[in-house]
N, C-alpha and C positions, 0 to 999 in steps of 0.2 A: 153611448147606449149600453151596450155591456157593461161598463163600469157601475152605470146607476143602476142595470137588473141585479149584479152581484153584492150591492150596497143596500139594496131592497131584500135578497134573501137573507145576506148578515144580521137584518134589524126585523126580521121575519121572525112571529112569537110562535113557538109549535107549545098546544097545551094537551096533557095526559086528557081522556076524559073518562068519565066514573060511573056506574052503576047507581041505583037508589041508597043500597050498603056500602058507596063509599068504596067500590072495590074497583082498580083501576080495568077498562075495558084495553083490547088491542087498538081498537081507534085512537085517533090524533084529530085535531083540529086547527086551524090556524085563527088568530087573533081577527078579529072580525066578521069570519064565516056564519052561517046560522046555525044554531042551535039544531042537530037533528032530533027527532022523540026520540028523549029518556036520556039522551046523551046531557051529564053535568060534567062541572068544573067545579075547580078549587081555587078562592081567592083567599089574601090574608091581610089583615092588618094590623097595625102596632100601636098601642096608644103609652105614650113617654109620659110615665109623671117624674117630676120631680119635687124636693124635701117641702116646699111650700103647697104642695096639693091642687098643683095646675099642672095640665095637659098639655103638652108640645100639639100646637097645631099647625097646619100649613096651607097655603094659598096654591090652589091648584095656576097654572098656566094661562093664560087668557084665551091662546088657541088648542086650548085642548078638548076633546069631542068627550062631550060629557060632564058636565058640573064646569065648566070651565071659567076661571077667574074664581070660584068659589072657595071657599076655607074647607077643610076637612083636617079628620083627626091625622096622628102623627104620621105615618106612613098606609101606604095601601097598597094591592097588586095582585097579580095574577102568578099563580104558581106556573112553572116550562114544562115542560116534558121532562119527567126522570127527576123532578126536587120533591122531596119530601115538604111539608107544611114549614117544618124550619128552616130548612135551605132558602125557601123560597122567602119567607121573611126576614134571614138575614141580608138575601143579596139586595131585595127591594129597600129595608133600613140602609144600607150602604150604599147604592143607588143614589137616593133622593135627598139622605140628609148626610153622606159622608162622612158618619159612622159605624165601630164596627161593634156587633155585639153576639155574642156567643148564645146560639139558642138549642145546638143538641139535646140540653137534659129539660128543656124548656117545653111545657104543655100549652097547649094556647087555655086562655082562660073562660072562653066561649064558643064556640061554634052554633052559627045560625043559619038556618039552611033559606036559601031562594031560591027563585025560580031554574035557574040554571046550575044550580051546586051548593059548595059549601064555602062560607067566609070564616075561617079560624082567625080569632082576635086573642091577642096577646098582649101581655099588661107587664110594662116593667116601670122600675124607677133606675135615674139615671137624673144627676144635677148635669148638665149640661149648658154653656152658653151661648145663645146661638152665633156670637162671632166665631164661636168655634164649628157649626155646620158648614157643611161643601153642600148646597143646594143642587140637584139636578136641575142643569138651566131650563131642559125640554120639556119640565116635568114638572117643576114648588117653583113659584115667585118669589114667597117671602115664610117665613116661617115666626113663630111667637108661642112665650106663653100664656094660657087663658082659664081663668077660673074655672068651674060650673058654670057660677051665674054669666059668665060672661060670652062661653058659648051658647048657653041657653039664651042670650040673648041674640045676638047673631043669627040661631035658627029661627026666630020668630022675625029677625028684619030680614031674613032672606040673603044674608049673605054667608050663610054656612049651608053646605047640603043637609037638605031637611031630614036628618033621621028623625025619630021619634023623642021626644023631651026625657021618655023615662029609659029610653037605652043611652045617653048620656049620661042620667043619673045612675043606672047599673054600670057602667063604668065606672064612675069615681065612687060609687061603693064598693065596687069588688079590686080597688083597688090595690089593697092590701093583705087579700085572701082569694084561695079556690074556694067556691062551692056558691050556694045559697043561703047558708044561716049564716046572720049576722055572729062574728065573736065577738060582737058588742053587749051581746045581750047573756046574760049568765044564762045557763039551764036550771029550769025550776022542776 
């Protein structure tokens, strides 16, 4: 009994929680609690391209609460108590697919705010094979790479969590740059 309460607070997620500005509050939460008013979090995720212009994507777990058995992009998760937005995407990158990648001077490439907080995405390239990932057993089944069109299709048979078609496509646009203007296009 002791054993499994002590194994339970060790795997016990505490997360900072935030203000509307993003400014951290004295509160704390535990992973599953409910949302108090006004109280947000900060989650992050990683989308891996690599030199062919596909997206590392990964198969969530079968028992996992929420989108479970479903495909999603490269890495996702919840920031702890006390990580910055990079800390927190590095350890979840290392986590899940059992690499490591240096993100200190790294800005996430978007931020989208929901209902409970904010999701900083981050956009790197990175050839990688995946006999070379260490999947989190608890956490990715299986991992691969996928076009656009090929997650774009997945989202319409239902077997990828349904974001939106065109925050896809802003991903593998902004793949290769910050901002909103295309440096595709000259300035006239």
């Amino acid at each position: 009994m002791r054993a499994r309460i002590i194994k339970e607070l060790m795997t016990m997620e505490i997360w900072d929680t935030y203000d509307r500005n993003r400014v951290i509050t004295a509160d704390k939460m535990i992973r599953g609690e409910a949302f108090d008013n006004g109280q947000l979090h900060m989650i992050v995720h990683l989308c891996l391209f690599d030199s062919n212009e596909r997206m590392l994507i990964q198969q969530r777990q079968a028992d996992k609460a929420g989108w479970a058995d479903m495909w999603d992009i490269s890495v996702g998760g919840s920031a702890l108590s006390g990580e910055t937005s990079q800390a927190a995407i590095k350890r979840e990158t290392k986590e899940e697919l059992g690499i490591e990648i240096d993100f200190e001077e790294v800005r996430p490439h978007l931020t989208i705010n929901y209902d409970h907080g904010f999701d900083d995405i981050y956009i790197i390239h990175k050839n990688i094979a995946i006999e070379d990932l260490s999947l989190q057993e608890e956490e990715v089944q299986a991992a691969k790479w996928a076009t656009k069109d090929e997650i774009l299709d997945m989202i319409s048979k239902g077997y990828f969590i349904p974001y939106f078609p065109n925050f896809i496509e802003l991903l593998f646009e902004s793949r290769n740059q910050y901002g909103i203007i295309s440096r595709d296009v000259e300035q006239s």
